[in-house]
N, C-alpha and C positions, 0 to 999 in steps of 0.2 A: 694066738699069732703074735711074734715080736712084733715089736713098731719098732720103722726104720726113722727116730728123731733126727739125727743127723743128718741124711739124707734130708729131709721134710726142708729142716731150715735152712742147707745150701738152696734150695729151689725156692727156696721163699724169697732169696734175694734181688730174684728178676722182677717180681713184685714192689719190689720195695723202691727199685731203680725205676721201674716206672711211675713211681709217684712223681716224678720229675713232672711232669706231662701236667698233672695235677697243680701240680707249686707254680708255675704256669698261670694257669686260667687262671688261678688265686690272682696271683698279682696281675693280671687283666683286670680282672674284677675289680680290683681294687684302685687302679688307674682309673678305670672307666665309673667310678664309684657306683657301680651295680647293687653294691650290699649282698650279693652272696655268696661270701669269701667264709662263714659259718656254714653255710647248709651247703656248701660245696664239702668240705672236711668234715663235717657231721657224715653227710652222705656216703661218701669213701671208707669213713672210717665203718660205718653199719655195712657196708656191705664185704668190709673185710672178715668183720667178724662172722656173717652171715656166711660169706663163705663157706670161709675155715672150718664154722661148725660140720655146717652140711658135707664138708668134704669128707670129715671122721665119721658124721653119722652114716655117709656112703659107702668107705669103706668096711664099717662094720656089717651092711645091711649084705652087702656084697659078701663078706667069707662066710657069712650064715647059708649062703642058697636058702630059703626059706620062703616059699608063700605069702603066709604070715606076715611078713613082713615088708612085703612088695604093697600088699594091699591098706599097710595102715599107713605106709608112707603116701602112697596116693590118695586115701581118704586126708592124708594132713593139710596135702597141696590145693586140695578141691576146698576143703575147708577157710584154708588163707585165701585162695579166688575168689571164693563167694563170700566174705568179707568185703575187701576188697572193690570189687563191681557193685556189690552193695551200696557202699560208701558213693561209689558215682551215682546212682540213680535212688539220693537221699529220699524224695520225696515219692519214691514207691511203698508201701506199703509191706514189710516186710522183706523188703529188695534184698537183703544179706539171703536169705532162706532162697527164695526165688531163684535170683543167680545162683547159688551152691545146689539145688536139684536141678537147673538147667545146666550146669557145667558138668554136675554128676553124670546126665542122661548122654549129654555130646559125648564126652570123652570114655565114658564105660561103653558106648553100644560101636564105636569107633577103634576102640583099643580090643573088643571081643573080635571082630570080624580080622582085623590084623593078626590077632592071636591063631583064629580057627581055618583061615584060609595058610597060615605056615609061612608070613612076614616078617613077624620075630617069635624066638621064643620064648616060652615065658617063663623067665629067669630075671632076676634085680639090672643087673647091666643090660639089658635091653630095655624094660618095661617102664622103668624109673625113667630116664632120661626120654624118655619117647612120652611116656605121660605128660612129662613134666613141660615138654614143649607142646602139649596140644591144650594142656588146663591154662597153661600163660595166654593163648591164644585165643582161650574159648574165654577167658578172664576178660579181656578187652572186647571183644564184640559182643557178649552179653551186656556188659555193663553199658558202651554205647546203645545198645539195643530199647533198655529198658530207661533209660532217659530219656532217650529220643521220641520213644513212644509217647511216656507220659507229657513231655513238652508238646507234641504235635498236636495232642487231643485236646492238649489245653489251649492251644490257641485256634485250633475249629474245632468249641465246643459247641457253638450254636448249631456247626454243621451236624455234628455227632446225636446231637439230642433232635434235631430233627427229623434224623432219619432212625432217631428210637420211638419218635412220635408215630411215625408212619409203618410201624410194626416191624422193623429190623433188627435183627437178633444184634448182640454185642461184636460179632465178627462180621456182620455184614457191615453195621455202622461204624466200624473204624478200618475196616480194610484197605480205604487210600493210606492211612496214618502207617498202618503194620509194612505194608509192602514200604513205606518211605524209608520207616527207621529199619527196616533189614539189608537194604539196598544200599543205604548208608552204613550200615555197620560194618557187611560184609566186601563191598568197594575197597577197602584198603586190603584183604586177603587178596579177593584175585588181581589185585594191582600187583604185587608182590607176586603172585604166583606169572602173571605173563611175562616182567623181568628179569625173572632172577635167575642168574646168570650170567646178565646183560651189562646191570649197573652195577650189581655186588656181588660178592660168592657168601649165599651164606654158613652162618655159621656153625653148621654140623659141615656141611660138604669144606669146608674150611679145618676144623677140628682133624677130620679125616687125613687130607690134604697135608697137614702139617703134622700128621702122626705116622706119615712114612707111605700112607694108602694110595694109590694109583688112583686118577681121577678117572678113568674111567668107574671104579667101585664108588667113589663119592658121589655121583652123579646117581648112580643107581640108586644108593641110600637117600638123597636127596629128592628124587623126585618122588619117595615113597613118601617121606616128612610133609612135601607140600600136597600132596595126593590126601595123607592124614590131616593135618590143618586147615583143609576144605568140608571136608567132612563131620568136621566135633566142631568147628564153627557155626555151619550151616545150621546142624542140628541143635546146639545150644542155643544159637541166639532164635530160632522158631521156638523151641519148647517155651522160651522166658516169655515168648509175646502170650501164650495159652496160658502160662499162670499169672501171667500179670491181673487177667480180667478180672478175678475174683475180688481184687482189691480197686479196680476200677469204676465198677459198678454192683449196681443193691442188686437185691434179688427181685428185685420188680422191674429189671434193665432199666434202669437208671440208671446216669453218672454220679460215682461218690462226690458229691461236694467238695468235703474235707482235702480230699486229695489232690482235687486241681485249684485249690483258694490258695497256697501256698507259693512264693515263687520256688 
């Protein structure tokens, strides 16, 4: 398939015009001596290139139609989120691995049921961009999930060990803690889902919207997105609280030490 470059970089230039917006803040930043007038342009500029890649590797994954390739791209994305969420909840134990099978499990058994009830179909241009906003999403409430957890046990750990003193399994002694950091995790999802529309239009129904689509169709697509982002959240960020235990506690329900001695 030719590549249309010419086209590519007239369209590049609406990009480049709005760096304006950018050079901006800089010099805000720089007035208000903030200091970050670097990781301001560092960050632009990684997500230009970040882009761009991902644009070529879309369109290539997109002329193949190919299976194959739908699925290694969404093992890539699950991969970078459970990193990622990882990274927030350092002092879990394994937390990289944890989040990446909790975000696997939300978003595969969430993206099956869209597929088998006839939602989308399952083709690169659907399934790609529909993953890819619900792994972002399960990315952030996991990761909240499995911080919050481990921070809440650590600060009632006397409450936690005494009600393992008293013969309660690992889910019974921490079940205020689990229902807190879910509660917490999840509050900004359905914040967003009773909103919107209200405060912002987001940004698929927006995409749509500005792609020639009748808002009535945008609407439709949209409230299947937040319909989907209730769903591979809920279920990620539960799954993460059930693998956390194993690194929470011995096999004699006890609490791991090691793991709450750490700030």
């Amino acid at each position: 398939m030719d590549f249309d470059w010419v086209g590519f970089l007239k369209g590049m230039l609406k990009p480049v015009a709005a760096l304006a917006v950018v050079l901006m803040a800089v010099a805000l930043s720089m007035v208000q001596k903030l200091g970050l007038e670097k990781e301001m342009i560092y960050s632009i500029a990684r997500a230009f290139v970040q882009l761009s890649i991902i644009g070529f590797v879309l369109q290539f994954i997109f002329s193949q139609n190919n299976g194959g390739w739908i699925v290694l791209a969404y093992l890539f994305m699950v991969s970078v989120a459970g990193y990622t969420a990882g990274q927030r909840a350092k002092q879990v134990p394994r937390g990289k691995y944890v989040a990446g099978a909790s975000i696997l499990a939300g978003t595969a058994v969430t993206m099956f049921l869209l597929v088998v009830l006839n939602v989308f179909p399952f083709t690169p241009r659907y399934i790609i961009p529909v993953a890819g906003m619900m792994v972002g999403n399960a990315m952030t409430v996991t990761g909240v999930t499995m911080k919050r957890l481990r921070d809440d046990i650590k600060v009632q750990k006397s409450l936690v060990e005494t009600a393992l003193a008293l013969g309660a399994t690992p889910r019974q002694a921490t079940l205020q803690q689990v229902k807190r950091s879910l509660v917490i995790a999840l509050s900004p999802v359905l914040d967003n889902a009773k909103t919107v529309g209200l405060i912002s239009l987001p940004g698929a129904m927006t995409g749509l919207i500005m792609g020639g689509a009748s808002p009535l169709e945008a609407i439709q697509l949209q409230i299947v997105v937040m319909n989907m982002l209730v769903g591979a959240s809920t279920v990620s960020s539960i799954m993460s609280t059930y693998l956390c235990w194993p690194a929470f506690f011995t096999k004699a329900y006890q609490l791991e030490t090691k793991v709450f001695a750490s700030e």
